[in-house]
N, C-alpha and C positions, 0 to 999 in steps of 0.2 A: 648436606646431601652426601659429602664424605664421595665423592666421583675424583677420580686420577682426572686432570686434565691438560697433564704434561701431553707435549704434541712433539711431534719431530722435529720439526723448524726450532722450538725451543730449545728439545736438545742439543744441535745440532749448532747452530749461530747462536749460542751465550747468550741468549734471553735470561733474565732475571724474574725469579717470581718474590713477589713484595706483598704486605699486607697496607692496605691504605688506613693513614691513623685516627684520620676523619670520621669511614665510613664504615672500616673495619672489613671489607670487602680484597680480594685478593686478586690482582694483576700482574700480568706479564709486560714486562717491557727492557729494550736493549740499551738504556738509560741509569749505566749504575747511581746519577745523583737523585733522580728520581722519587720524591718521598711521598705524592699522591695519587690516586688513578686515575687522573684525567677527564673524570664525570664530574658535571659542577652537581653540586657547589660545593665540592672539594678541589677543583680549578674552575677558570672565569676563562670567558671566550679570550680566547688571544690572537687571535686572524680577525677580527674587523677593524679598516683600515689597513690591516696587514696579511693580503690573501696566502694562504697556505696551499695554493697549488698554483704552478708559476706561470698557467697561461688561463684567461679565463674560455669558461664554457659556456654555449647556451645549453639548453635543456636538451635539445636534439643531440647538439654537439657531445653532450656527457651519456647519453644514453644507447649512440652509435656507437662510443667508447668500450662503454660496459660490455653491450650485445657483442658485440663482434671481438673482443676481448675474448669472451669465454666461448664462442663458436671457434676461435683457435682451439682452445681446448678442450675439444671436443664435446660442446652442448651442440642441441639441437636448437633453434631461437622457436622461440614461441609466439605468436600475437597475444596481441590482449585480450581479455577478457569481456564481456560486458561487468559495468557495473552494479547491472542488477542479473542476480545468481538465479538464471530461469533453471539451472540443474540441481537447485536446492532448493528444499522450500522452509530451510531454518532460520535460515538468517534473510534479509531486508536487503541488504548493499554488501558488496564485496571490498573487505577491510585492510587484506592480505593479500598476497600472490598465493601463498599457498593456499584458500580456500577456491581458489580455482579447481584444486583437484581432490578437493574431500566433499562427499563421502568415498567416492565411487575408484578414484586409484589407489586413495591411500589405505582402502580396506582390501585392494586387490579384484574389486570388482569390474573394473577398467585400468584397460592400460595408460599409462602417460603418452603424452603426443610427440614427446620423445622423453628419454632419458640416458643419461642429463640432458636438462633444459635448463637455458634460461627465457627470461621474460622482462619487462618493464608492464610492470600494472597498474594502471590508475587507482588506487583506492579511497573510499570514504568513511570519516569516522566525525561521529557527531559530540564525542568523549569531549571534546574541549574546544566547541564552539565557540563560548563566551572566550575565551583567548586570543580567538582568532582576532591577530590586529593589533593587538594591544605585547605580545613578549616577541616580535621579531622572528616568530620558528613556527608558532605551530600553524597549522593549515588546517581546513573540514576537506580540503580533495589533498594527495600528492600522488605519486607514483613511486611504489616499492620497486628496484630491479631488483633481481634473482636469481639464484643460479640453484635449484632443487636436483637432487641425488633420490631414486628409492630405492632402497635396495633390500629386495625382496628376500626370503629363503630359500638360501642357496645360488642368490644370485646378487653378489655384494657389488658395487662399485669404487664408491670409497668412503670417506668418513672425516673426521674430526681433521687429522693430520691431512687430507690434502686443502678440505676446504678451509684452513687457516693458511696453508701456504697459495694458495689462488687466490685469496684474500689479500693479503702481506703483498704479492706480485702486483694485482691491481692497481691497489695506491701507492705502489711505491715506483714501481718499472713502468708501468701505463702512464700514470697523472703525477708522478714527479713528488709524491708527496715526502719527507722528509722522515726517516725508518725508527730516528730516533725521538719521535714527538708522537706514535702511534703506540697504545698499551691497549692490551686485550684484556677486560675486568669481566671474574668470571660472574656470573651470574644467572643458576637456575632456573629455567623457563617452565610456567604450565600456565595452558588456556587451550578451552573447548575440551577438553576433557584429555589432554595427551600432554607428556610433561617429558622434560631432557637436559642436559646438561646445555651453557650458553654461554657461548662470548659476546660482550658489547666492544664494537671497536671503536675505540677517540680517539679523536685528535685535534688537538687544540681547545679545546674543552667542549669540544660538537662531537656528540654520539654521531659517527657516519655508518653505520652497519651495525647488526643483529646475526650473529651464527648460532641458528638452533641445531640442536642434535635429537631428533626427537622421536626417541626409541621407550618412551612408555605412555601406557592408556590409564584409565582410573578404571583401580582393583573392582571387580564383581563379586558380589557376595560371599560367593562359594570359593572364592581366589584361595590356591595353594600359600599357609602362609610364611612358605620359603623363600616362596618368590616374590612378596609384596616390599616395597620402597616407598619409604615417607618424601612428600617433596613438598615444602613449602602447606606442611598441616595437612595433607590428604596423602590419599596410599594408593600408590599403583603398582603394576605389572610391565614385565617386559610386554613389547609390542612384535608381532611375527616379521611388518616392515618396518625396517630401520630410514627415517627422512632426513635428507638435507634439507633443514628450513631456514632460507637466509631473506635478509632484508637491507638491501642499502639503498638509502635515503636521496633520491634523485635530486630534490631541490635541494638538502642540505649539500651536497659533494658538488651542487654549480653554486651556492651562497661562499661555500669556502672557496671556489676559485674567483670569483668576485670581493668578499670582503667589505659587501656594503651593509650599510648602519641595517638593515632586515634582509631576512628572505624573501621578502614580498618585491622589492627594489630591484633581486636581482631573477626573478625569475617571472612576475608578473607586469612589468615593466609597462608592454602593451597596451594594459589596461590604467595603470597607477596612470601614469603620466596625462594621458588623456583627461582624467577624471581628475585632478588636479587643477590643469588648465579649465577646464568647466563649473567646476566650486573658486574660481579665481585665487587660489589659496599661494603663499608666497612659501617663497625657497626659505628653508628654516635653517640653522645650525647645525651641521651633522652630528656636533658631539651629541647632540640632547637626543637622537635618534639612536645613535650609537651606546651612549651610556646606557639608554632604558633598553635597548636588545641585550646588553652582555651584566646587567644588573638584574633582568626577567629574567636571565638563563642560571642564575642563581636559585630557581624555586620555582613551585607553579604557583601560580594564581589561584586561590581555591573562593575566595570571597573577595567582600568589601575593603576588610581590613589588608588581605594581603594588596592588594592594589593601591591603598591606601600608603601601604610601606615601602613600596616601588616610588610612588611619584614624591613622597618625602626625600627618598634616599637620591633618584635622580635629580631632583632640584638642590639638594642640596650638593651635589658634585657639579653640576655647571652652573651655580652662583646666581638661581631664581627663585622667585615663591612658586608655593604649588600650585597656586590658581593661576598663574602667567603660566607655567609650564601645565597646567591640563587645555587652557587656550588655545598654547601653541600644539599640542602633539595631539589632539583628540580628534580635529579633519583627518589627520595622517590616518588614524586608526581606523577611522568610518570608509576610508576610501578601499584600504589595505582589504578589509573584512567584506568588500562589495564586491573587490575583485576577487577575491577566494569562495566566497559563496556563490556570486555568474557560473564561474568556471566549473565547480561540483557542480552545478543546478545544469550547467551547460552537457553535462558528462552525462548527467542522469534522462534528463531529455531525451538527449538523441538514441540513448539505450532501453529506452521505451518506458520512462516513468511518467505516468500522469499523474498531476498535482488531483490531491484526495484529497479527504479526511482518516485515511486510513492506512497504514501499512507504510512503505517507501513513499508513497504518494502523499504521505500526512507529511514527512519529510522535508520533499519537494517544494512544497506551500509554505513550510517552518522557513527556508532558503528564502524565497522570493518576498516571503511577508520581512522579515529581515532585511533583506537588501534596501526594499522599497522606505521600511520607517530608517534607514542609515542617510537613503540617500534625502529624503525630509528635513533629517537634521543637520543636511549641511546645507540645506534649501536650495537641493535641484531642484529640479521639476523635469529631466531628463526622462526619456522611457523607458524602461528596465530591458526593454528589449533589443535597445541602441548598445548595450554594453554587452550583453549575449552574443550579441553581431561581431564586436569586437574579437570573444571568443574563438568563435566560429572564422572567421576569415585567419586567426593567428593557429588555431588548432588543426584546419581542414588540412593542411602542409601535411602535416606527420600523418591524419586520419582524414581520410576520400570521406568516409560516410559524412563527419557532419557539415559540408556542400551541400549533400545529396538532401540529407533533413532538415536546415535551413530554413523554409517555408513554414514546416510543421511545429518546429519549435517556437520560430519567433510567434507564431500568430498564438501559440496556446500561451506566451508569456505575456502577450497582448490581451488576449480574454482575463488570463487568473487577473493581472492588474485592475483589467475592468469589474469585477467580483469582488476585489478588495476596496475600489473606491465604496462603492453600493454597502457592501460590509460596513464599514467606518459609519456611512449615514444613518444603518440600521440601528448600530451599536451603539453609538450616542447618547441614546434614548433608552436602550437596556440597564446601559449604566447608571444611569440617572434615577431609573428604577429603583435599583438596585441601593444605589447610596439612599434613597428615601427609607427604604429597608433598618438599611445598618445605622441610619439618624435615629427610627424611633426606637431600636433596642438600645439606646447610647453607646453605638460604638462611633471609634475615631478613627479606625483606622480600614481600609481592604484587606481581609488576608489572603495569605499567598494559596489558599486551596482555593480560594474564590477567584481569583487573578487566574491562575490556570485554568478555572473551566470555560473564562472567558477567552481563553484564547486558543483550547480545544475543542468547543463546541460553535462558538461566533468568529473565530478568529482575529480576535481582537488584542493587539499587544499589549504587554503591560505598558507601555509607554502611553497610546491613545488612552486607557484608562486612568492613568495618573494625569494626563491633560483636563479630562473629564472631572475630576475629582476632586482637583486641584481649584477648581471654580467653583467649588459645592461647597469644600471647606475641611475637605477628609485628605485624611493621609494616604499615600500609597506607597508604601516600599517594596523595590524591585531587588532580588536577589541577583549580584553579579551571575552566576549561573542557572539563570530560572529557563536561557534556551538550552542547556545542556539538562535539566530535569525534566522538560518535556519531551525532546529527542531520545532520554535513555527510558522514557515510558512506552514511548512510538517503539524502539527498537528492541522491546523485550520481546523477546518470540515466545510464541504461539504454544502454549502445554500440546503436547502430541496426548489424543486420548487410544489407550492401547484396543487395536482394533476387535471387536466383536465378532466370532467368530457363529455360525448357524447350528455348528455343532462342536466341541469341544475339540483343537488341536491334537491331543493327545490320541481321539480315536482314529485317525486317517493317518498318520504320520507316517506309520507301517507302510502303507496301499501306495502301489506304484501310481505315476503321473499319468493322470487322462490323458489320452491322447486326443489330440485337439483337428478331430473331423471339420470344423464346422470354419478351421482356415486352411484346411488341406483341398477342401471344396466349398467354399461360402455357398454355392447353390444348391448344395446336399439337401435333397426333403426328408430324406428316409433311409435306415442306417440299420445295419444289425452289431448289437455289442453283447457283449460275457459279464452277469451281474458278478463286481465283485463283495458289495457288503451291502445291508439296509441297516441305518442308523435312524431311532428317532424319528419314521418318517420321514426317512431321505435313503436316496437308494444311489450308488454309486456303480461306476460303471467303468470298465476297461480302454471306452473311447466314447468321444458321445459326440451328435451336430447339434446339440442343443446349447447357445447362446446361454452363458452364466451373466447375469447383470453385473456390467462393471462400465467404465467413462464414461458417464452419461446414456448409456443403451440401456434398456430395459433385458431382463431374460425373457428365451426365449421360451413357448408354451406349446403343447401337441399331444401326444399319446405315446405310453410304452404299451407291445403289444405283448404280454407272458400268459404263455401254457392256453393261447387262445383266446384270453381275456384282456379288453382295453383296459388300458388304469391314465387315469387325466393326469400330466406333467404341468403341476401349478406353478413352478417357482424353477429356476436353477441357480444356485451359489455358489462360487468356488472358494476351498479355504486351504492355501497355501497351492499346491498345483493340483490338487483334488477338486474336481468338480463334481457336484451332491446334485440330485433330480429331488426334487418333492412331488410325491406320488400319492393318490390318496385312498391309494389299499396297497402299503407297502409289506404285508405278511406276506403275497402273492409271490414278492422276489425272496428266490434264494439263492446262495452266494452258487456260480458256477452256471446260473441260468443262461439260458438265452434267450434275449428279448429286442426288438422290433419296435425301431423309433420311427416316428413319423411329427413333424413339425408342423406347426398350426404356419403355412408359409403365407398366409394371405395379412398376418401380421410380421414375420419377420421379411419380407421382402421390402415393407411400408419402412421397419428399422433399418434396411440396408439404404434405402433410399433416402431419408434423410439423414443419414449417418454421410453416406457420401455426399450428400447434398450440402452438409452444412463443412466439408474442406473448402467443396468450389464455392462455396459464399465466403469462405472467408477470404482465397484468394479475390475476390471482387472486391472485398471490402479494404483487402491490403493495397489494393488498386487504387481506387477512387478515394478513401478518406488517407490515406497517408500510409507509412511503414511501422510508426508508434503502435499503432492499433493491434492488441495479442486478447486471445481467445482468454477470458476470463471463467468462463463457465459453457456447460450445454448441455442440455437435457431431451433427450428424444420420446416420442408418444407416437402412435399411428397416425393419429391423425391432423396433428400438429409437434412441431420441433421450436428449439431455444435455443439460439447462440447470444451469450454475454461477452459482452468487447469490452478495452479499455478504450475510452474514448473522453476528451475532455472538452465535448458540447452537443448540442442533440445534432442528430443527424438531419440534414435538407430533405425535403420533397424531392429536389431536386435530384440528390445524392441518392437516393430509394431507388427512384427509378434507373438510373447510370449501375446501381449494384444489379439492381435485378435483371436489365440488360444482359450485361456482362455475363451472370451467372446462364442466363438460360443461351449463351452464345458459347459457352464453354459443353452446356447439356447438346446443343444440337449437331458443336464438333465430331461428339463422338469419343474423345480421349481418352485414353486408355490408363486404366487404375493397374499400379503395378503394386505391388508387397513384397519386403527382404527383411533377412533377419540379419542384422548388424552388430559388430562388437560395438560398443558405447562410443569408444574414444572415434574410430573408423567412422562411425555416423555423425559424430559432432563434425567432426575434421574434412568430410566431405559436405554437409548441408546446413551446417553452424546451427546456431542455439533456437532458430527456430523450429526444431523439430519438438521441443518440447511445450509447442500451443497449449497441449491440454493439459500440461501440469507436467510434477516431475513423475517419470516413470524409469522405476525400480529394475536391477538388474543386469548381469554382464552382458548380454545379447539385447537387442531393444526390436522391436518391428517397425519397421520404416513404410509409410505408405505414400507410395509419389501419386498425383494426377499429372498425366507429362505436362512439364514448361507453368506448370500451374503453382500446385501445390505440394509442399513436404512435411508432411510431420509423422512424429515418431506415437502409433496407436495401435489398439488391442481389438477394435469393435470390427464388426462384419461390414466388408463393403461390395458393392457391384466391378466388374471387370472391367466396365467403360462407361463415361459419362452420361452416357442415349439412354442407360439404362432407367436412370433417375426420373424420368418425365421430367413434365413442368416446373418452377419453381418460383412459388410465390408470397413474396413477405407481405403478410399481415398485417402487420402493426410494427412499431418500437417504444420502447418503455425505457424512461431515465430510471436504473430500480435504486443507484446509488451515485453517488458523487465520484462522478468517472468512470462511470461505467455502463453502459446501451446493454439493450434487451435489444434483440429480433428475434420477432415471430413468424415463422416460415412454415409452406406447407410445401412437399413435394409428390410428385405421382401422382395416384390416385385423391391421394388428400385436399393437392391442389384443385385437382378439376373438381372434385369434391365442393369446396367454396368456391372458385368460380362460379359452377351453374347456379350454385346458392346464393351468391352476389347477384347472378343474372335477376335471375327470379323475383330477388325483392326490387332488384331495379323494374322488370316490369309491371309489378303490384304496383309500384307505389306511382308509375307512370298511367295503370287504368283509373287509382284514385282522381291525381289530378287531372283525367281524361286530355292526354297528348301525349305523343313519340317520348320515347324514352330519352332520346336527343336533347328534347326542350326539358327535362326533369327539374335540371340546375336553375334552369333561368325562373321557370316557374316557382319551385319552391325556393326560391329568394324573394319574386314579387310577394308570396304569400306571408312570407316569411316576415317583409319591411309593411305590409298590409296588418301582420298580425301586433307587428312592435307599435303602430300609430294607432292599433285599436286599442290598445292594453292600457299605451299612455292618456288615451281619451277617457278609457276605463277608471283610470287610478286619478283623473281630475274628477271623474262625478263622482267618486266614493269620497273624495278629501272634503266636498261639497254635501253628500250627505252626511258626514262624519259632522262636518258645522250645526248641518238641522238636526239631525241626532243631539247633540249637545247642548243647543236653546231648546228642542222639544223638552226634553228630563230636565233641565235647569227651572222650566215652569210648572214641572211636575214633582217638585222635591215638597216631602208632607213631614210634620214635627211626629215625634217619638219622644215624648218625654223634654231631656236636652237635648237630645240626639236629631239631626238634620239626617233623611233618609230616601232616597230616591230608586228603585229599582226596576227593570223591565226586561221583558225578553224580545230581542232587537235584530236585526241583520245587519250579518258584515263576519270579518275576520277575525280573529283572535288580537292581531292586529292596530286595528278600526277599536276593538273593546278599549284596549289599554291605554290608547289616545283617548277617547272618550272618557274612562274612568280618571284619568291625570286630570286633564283639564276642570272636571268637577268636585276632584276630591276639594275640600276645606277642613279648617281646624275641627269641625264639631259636625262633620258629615261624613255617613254611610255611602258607597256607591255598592251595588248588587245589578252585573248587566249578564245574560245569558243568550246567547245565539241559539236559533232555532235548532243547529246542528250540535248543540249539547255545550259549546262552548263558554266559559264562565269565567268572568273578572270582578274582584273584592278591591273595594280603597276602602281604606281606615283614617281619617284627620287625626293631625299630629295629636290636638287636646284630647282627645277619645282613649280612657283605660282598655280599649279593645285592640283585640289582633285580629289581623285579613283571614290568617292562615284558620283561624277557631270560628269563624264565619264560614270560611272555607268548609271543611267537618264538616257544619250544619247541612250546608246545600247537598252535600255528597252524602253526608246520611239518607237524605228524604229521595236523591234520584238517582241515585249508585255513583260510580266512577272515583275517579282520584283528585288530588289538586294539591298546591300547597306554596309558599314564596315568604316573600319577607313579610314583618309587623305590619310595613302600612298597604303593601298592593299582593295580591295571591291571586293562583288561576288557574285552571282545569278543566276537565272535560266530564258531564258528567254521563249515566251510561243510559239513561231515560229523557230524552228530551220531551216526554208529554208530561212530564211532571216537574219540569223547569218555575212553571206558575206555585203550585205549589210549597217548591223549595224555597222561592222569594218571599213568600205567607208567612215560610215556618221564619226564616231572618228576621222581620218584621216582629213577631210573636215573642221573638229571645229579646230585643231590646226592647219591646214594653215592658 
């Protein structure tokens, strides 16, 4: 990359720069004997059993360290983040600290919540799953702390040189670590699209820190090419903000002040030990735990084989065979990888992920179905939601919320468990299918695309299907990383499809920004504005109260009044801050005109109402079903509305009414609807990340809409001033539309009273049918109802009983054809009733031909007979119209003449003489 990365501190204190001979990579260190740089597997851990920081820490203890560490100088401390990025909609799970604040600060569209900051952030990475457990270090949850720098144009703070010496200070003057056993190896950083120079910091052969410098983007087309820089095979650009992007490894910097045989030992402790005790598993030999953490930290794990050369090489350093030493250390592993996957699954939970089939939520279920077949194999039978608890009681300390969400968690890990038993039963039998499949093509073995759809679409592991399979008589091989191939399928995000615009960008681009009457006065009916252009049938305007369809509102519709003449406003769109009318005599406008809006307001008052309508449902619903539950979708209509929740089980009768209470206790409060226009960061920082219910919304300024003490979220649509305004509000129905996720159907205002009296009405119809009070409606149509179920079954005994006489009447009435045995008539009963009758009479060397007076028609063919159903079939459908048609020996139809059914039977009878 050809980057200076001489620093001060280097010059400064005799730092040495070296080339490593191993790796051919270049570090810094104040070590003249020095010949490697510190990254295995050019060194080997050398702090297990021998901690390299001289007091141990717990996790708390190491990250009050950090935090307040750099709050001396001068960071601002930050909380955490949620793990699921409601302010992006790129990414699934927050991987980094710094994606905390990209798009929106690091492109200068928001400010930082301070700067400098630092942070401690939970993050989750599905990259090396299958490791989890198995190399002593990696983890699917840890926590990055941070210490971030932006320093914008013209407003620097600092750079390379201090964040290597704030670095150097931490581990050295903070945690005691030893100045001379730390080398800084450089190594250029790109990912998500921005790329910089980079130190990794070691020590003792454990990467403890990451210093990115990360002052370039990836080059644009059109890029000046004096300024583009190759980094790592691709070409970037300087960046206008310059970032401190650092990363040090929470669990790693409390493992090295512990020094035990894993990081799981020294940081999940809580959980390990517990679940030991429970699998009755005995105290093993440290070294053989120790040898395979600092012999995994030699490599990654990519497959079979490399695992394979792990447990050769650690058996053969503590004096075992392989199969005694996979014995001994493979509980350890299942336990290690239960308590790292609770803890993510625990993170994700209380941060509002419901278990899907889709998205993080596909995730989610990847965790829990994992955990569940680990803890199998050590043959618990514990609840998955007894070690969540675990979680939660050791987590709640450092984090209030997951106390608070507690209830909501464990019972949705209660349910998915119960989903997954029901799964296995169903699956069983799929598979089983399925190998009869791959039997009569001669295959031997499941392949791995077929293994994966069974465990994306049925949820099925490869492990239950190799059980399966295993008893059939087929092979099943599972790829060491077949859950990290599903996770990086789950976590590929979404192609962005570039937005459609109503009329070409380029022609409005010029035209100043509508001015936006319609939130200056939401009650605005009627407006005078200055035509500035008519495009294509679309006529723009200088300000407008017409309502442009955007979050789920429809546009709003009404009349422009020009030169005396109404012209109908069909449609409004906006494209970029220009909002466009569709008029449907737009010659009429010309540019400079003045023209006279008036708004169809008997429709948009119905949009204001349930627009407002559907915050205070939600706040009901955040009420009564839990805090997890985030507005997934919503679509508004006059005279019914849609809100989509995440929710992971249908909603109670119960629970309907308790919301719709709530909601219309909030309508007859009265409370008052406020709106403000907010910097980003100012708005998160006062009302956190639920302001972004309805998705992410774009922009340095955001609009905040409060219902006091109620509801907050950050939106664009037309509302009422106070709750009274909204009328009634009444859900209709709910719909499971997806896997985690509720439909309500709601009406408010006029729309409600609207189905009310229409509810009424048919309740009284249907109370003069069964002549009694509308009171008795229920009771009555039940008696009717258990009245009608005992006639049907007395019904379907005399049909099974004519069905008999049926069958001896034609059995005595079967006449010779030739060789042909041939019986046919036209009969009453079912389609049904037919095919039973024609089964029971078919034989090897007989015709059956039966037809219902209602035109209905069934053919049997006996196996001896060179005849087909289906060419009898023909015949009959020839002579009385209609269709038909089925397999060789039984076919059936309907034909479209039933007075010529007699007939049809003649002409059968006529083809086999």
């Amino acid at each position: 990359m050809g980057m200076d990365m001489t620093t001060r501190m280097f010059e400064e204190e005799g730092w040495i720069r070296k080339q490593c001979p191993k790796c051919g990579r270049f570090f810094w260190t104040l070590d003249p004997n020095r010949k490697t740089c510190g990254d295995p597997p050019c060194d080997e851990y050398s702090f297990i059993g021998k901690p390299g920081i001289p007091r141990k820490y717990t996790l708390d203890e190491m990250r009050e360290a950090f935090l307040s560490f750099f709050e001396r100088h001068g960071h601002g401390r930050v909380k955490r983040f949620p793990v699921l990025p409601r302010w992006r909609d790129d990414v699934l799970l927050v991987g980094a600290s710094i994606m905390d604040f990209q798009p929106w600060v690091i492109s200068g569209e928001a400010d930082p919540p301070a700067n400098p900051l630092t942070i401690s952030q939970p993050s989750i990475r599905f990259t090396d799953i299958d490791n989890v457990g198995i190399t002593g270090r990696h983890f699917t949850i840890f926590e990055m702390m941070a210490h971030h720098a932006f320093n914008y144009p013209g407003k620097p703070l600092y750079w390379m040189d201090e964040t290597v010496e704030l670095a150097f200070e931490f581990f050295t003057k903070r945690l005691g670590m030893k100045a001379e056993d730390i080398t800084f190896k450089e190594n250029p950083w790109a990912g998500g699209g921005n790329a910089g120079p980079a130190f990794e910091v070691l020590y003792r052969g454990l990467e403890v820190a990451t210093l990115v410098f990360m002052q370039y983007k990836k080059a644009p087309e059109n890029a000046d090419p004096s300024r583009i820089i190759e980094i790592k095979g691709d070409y970037y650009v300087p960046m206008e903000t310059r970032v401190v992007d650092t990363g040090y490894g929470l669990e790693r910097l409390v493992w090295m002040s512990h020094g035990t045989p894993t990081a799981y030992d020294a940081v999940l402790g809580y959980a390990v030990e517990p679940l030991k005790k429970m699998a009755g598993i005995e105290r093993i030999d440290n070294r053989i735990l120790m040898e395979n953490s600092r012999l995994a930290g030699m490599f990654d794990i990519d497959d079979m084989s490399d695992l394979r050369y792990l447990r050769e090489q650690v058996a053969k350093k503590v004096g075992i065979n392989v199969e005694e030493l996979e014995k001994t250390v493979r509980p350890y592993e299942l336990i290690y990888a239960i308590a790292d996957h609770t803890k993510a699954l625990t993170f994700m939970l209380v941060d509002g992920v419901i278990p899907s089939n889709a998205k993080a939520g596909y995730l989610a279920r990847l965790l829990i179905r994992k955990s569940i077949r680990h803890l199998r194999e050590l043959g618990l039978e514990v609840p998955l939601a007894e070690i969540v608890a675990m979680h939660i009681k050791e987590l709640s300390q450092t984090y209030p919320e997951f106390r608070e969400m507690e209830e909501v968690v464990l019972d949705i890990i209660n349910v998915e468990e119960k989903r997954y038993r029901e799964t296995l039963k169903r699956g069983s039998d799929l598979v089983k299918r399925e190998i009869t499949r791959l039997k009569k093509t001669g295959e031997v073995e499941i392949p791995l695309e077929k293994l994966i759809l069974f465990y994306e679409s049925h949820g099925l592991t490869p492990e239950i299907v190799r059980e399966v399979a295993g008893g059939e008589g087929l092979r099943v091989e599972i790829p060491d990383n077949f859950y990290t191939l599903v996770a990086e399928k789950a976590e590929k995000a979404e192609k962005k499809i570039a937005a459609e615009y109503v009329v070409d960008f380029e022609l409005v681009k010029e035209l100043s920004d509508t001015r936006t009457l319609y939130y200056e006065n939401p009650l605005m009916r009627e407006f005078d504005a200055r035509v500035l252009k008519a495009i294509d049938g679309w006529v723009v305007l200088d300000g407008t109260a017409f309502y442009p369809e955007g979050g789920g509102q429809p546009p709003d519709t009404g009349v422009l009044a020009v030169n005396g003449e109404e012209v109908k406003v069909t449609d409004v769109q906006k494209v970029g801050k220009v909002i466009l009318h569709r008029v449907e005599r737009p010659e009429l406008f010309r540019e400079g005109v003045i023209v006279h809006g008036r708004l169809d307001w008997n429709r948009r008052i119905q949009h204001m109402r349930h627009h407002t309508g559907t915050h205070v449902l939600m706040g009901a619903l955040v009420r009564v079903l839990g805090k997890h539950v985030w507005q997934a979708g919503s679509q508004l209509h006059t005279n019914w509305a849609r809100l989509d929740i995440s929710h992971y089980k249908r909603i109670t009768e119960e629970e309907l009414r308790e919301i719709e209470r709530l909601a219309n206790r909030v309508v007859m409060e009265n409370r008052r609807v406020t709106w403000e226009w907010l910097p980003r960061t100012e708005a998160e920082m006062k009302y956190g990340f639920r302001l972004y219910q309805g998705g992410v919304v774009p922009g340095r300024t955001i609009r905040v809409l409060k219902i006091k003490d109620w509801d907050v979220q950050a939106c664009g649509g037309t509302h009422l001033p106070n709750t009274g305004l909204i009328g009634p509000i009444k859900i209709l129905r709910t719909e499971r539309i997806q896997d985690g996720v509720e439909r309500i159907i709601f009406a408010a205002g006029e729309a409600a009273i609207n189905w009310m009296q229409e509810t009424d009405s048919l309740l009284k119809k249907t109370a003069e049918i069964f002549r009694v009070p509308p009171e008795k409606v229920p009771e009555t149509a039940e008696r009717f109802f258990n009245e009608w179920k005992a006639a049907k079954k007395e019904a379907e005994k005399l049909r099974k009983e004519l069905a008999k006489l049926l069958v001896y009447e034609l059995e005595s009435e079967v006449e010779r054809i030739g060789d042909v045995e041939f019986t046919g008539k036209v009969v009453e009963g079912t389609i049904d009733d037919l095919r039973e009758a024609a089964n029971k009479l078919r034989k090897d060397k007989r015709v059956v031909v039966l037809i219902t007076r209602e035109g209905h028609f069934v053919v049997a063919v006996g196996d001896a007979l060179r005849l087909k159903a289906g060419e009898l079939a023909k015949i009959i459908t020839s002579v009385a119209g209609g269709g038909g048609g089925g397999r060789r020996e039984l076919a059936q139809g309907r034909i479209k003449n039933p007075l010529k059914a007699e007939e049809a039977i003649a002409e059968v009878k006529k083809y086999l003489g």
